[in-house]
Structure formats: C-alpha cells, structure tokens
C-alpha positions in Angstrom: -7.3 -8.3 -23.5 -9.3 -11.0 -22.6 -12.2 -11.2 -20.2 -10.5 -12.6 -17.3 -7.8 -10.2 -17.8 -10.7 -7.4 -17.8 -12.2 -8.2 -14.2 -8.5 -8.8 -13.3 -7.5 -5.4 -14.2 -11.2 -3.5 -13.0 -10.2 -5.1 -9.6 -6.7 -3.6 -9.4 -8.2 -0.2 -10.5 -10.6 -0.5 -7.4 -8.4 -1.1 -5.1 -5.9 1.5 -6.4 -8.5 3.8 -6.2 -9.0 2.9 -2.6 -5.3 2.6 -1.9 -5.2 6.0 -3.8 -8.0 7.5 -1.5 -6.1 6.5 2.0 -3.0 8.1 0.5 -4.8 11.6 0.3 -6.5 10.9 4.0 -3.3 9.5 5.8 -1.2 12.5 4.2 -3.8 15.4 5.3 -4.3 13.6 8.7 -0.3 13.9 8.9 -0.1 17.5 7.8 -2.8 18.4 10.5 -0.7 16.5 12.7 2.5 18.8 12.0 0.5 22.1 12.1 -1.2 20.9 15.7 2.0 20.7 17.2 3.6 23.5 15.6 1.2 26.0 16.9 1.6 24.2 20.2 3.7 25.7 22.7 4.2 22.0 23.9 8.2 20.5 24.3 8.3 17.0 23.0 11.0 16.0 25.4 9.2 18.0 28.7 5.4 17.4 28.0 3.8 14.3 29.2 1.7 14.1 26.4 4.6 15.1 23.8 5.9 11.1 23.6 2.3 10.7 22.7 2.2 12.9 19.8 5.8 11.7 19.1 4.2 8.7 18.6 1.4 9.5 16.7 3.3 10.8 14.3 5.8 8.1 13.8 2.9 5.7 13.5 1.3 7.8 11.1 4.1 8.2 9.2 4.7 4.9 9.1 1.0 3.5 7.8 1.3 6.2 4.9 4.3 4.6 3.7 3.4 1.2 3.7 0.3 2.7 2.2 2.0 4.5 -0.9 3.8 1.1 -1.2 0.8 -0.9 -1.6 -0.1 1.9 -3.8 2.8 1.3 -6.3 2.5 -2.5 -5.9 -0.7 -2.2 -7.2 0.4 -0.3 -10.3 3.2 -2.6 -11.1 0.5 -5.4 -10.7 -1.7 -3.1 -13.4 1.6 -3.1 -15.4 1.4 -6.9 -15.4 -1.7 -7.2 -16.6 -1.4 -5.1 -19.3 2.1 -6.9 -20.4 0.1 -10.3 -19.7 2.1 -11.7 -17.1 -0.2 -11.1 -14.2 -0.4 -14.7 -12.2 2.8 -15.6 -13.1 5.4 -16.0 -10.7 8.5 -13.2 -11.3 11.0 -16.0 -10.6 9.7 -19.6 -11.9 7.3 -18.6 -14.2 4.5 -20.8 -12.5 1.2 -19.7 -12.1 0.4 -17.8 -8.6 -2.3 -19.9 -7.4 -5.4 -17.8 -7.4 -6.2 -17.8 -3.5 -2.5 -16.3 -3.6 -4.0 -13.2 -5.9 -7.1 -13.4 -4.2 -5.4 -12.6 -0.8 -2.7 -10.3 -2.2 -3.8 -9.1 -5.6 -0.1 -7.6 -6.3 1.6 -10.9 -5.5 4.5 -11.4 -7.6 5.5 -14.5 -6.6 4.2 -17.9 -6.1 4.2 -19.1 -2.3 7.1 -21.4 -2.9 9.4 -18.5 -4.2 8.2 -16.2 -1.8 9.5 -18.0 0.6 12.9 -18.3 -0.4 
C-alpha cells in the first residue's frame, strides 16, 4: 500500500468512525423516541401534538438511514482502496478528479458518469 493510499484509507476510517458514531446516536435517539410515545397516553391521529411526533419520527427515521448508507458507502470506498481502485471511476475507468473525492470521499464515479 502505498503512502497516498495510506492517508487515503486513514481518512475513510475517520469518517467511518464518525459515520459509525451518528449511527449509534440517531438509533438511541429513535428508540427513546418509540418508548416516549409508547408510555404516552397520547392518539397520533387526535392529539395536536401527535402529527408532530409523527413527524419526528419519520424524519428521524429517515436521517438514520441515509446515515447507515453513507455508512456502507464508506466501507465499499475502504474496499476500494484496499483492491486499489479507489479514484477510479466504476464505469470508464478514469480517474475521479480529486475535488470529486475531496467533496464525497465514497464517490464511485467520475462527474461525467455520474451524471448519466
């Protein structure tokens, strides 16, 4: 593994960690969500305030799985780096330009297959 290839893959640890971190927060903030309103003598469809937890819990559902998704992007990306075809595009085989990697370090694709 080479130098570059080192940092590379230290990054995606840290952030993985960090992804891996919000996981665990966003899934105990969700299960203290459920247990709130199931000791709650509150009606969803009655209470004023149950469209609010309604929503609070689809939204929170919602930012843990796009969470747990970034999650396993970033291990595929770890995968890739360990194969040695991290920075290169899934479909042309060109070189993800690095501001690509810098602003999504799982990026799979170059911008101009990304786009299509």
């Amino acid at each position: 593994m080479t130098r570059e290839s080192s940092s590379v893959r230290a990054e995606l640890l840290r952030l993985r960690d960090q992804t891996q971190a919000q996981v665990v927060a966003l899934d105990s903030d969700l299960r203290s969500l459920f247990e709130a309103s199931r000791s709650s003598n509150a009606d969803d469809e009655h209470d004023p305030e149950g469209s609010t937890i309604a929503f609070e819990r689809a939204q929170l559902t919602a930012v843990l799985d796009a969470t747990r998704r970034r999650l396993a992007e970033l291990d595929v990306a770890l995968r890739r780096v360990e194969a040695g075809t991290y920075g290169r595009c899934e479909r042309c085989s060109r070189p993800i330009p690095a501001e690509r990697l810098a602003a999504r370090p799982s990026a799979r694709t170059c911008v101009g297959c990304a786009g299509s």
